[in-house]
C-alpha positions in Angstrom: 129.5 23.7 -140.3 130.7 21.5 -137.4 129.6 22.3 -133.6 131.0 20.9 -130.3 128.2 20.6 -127.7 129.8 20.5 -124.7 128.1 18.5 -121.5 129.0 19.7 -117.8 128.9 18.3 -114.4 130.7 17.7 -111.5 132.4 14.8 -109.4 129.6 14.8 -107.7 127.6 14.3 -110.2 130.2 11.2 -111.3 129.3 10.1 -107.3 125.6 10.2 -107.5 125.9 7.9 -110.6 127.8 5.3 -109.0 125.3 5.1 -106.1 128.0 6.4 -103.7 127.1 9.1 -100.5 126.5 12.7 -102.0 124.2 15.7 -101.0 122.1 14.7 -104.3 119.9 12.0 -104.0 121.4 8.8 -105.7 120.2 7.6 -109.0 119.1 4.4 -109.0 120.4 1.6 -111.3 117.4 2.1 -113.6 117.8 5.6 -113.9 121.5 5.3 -114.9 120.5 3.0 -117.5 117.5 5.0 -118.5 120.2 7.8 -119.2 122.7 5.5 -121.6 119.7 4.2 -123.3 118.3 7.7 -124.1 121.6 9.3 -124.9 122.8 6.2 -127.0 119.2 6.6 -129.1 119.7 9.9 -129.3 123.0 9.9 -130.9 121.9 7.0 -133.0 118.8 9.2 -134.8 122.1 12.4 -135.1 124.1 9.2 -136.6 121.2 8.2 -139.0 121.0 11.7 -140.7 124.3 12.1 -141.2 124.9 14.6 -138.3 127.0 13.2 -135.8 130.7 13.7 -136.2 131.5 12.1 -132.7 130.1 11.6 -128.8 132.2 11.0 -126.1 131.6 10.5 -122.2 134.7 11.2 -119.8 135.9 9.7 -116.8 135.2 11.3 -113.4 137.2 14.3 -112.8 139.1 12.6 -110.1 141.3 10.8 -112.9 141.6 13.9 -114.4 145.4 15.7 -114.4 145.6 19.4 -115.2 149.8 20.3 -116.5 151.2 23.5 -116.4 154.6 24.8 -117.2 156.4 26.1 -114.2 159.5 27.7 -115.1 159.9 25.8 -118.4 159.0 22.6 -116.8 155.8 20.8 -116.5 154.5 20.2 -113.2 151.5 17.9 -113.1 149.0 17.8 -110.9 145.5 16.1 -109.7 142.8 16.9 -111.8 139.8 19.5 -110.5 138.3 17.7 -107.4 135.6 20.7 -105.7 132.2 19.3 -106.0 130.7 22.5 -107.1 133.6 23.0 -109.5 131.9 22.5 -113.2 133.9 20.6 -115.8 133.6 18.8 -119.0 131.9 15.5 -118.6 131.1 15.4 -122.5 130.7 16.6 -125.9 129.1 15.6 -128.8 130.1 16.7 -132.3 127.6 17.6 -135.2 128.1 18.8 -138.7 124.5 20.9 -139.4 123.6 23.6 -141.6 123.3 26.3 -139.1 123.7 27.0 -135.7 120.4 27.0 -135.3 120.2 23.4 -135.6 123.0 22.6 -133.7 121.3 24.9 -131.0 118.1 22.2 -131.7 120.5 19.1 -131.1 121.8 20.7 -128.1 118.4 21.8 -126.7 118.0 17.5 -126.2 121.4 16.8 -124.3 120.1 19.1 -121.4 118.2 17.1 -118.9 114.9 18.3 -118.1 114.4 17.0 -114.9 117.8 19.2 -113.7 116.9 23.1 -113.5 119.5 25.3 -114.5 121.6 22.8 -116.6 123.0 23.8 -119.6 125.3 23.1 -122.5 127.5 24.7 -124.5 127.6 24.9 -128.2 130.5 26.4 -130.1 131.7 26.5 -133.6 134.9 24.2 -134.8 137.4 26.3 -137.0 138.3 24.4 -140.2 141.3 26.2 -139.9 143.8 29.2 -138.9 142.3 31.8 -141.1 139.0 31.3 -139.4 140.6 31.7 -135.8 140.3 35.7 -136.3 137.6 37.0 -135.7 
C-alpha cells in the first residue's frame, strides 16, 4: 500500500535556513548541510529496499500561489505568508506492507531536536472505488 508522509513548517522556518533574521535561532551552514545529508541518506536506505516511491522538498511558501474560483473565475493570489501559519514543506512517498511501517518511516522524518513536530502519514487511493469510506 502506498503512504504520503507529509513534512510541515513555516516561512519562517524557510528564513532560519537561509541564515536570514527570525525569532528562531539561525541554523548554521553546517547544520543545513547536516540536514540534506541525513535526509538524502535516509531516502537512499527507503530507495535501497524498494520503498520509496518519491521525496520532494518545496520552495518557501512565499512563491507559493493559492487560486480560487470567484464567481466562475479564478482569482489568484500570494501564497500563505503568516509565520505561524503551517504548510507543506514536503512529502515523501513509500509503498510498505502496512501502516505500521509507514508509521516507522515517518517516525525518522521528525526531527528530534524540535519538540512538538510532527508529520503526517495518510493512505494514497489506487482509485475511485477506494475513495468511500
Amino acid at each position: 500500500m502506498k503512504y504520503m508522509i507529509m513534512l510541515y513548517g513555516s516561512q519562517q522556518d524557510y528564513d532560519v535556513m537561509a541564515g536570514r533574521p527570525s525569532e528562531k535561532p539561525a541554523m548554521s551552514p553546517e547544520d543545513v548541510a547536516k540536514m540534506h545529508e541525513y535526509m538524502g541518506e535516509f531516502h537512499q536506505k527507503l530507495a535501497e529496499s524498494g520503498e520509496l516511491v518519491d521525496a520532494q522538498g518545496l520552495t518557501a511558501p512565499v512563491h507559493a500561489r493559492r487560486v480560487r474560483l470567484k464567481g466562475g473565475v479564478p482569482v489568484v493570489t500570494d501564497g500563505p505568508y503568516a509565520e505561524t501559519q503551517e504548510v507543506l514543506v514536503g512529502y515523501t512517498v513509500v509503498d510498505v506492507v502496512g501502516v505500521d511501517r509507514a508509521i516507522e518511516i515517518a517516525s525518522g522524518l521528525v526531527n528530534p531536536a524540535a519538540d512538538g513536530e510532527y508529520v503526517d502519514v495518510r493512505p494514497i487511493v489506487d482509485g475511485i472505488e477506494e475513495l468511500s469510506l
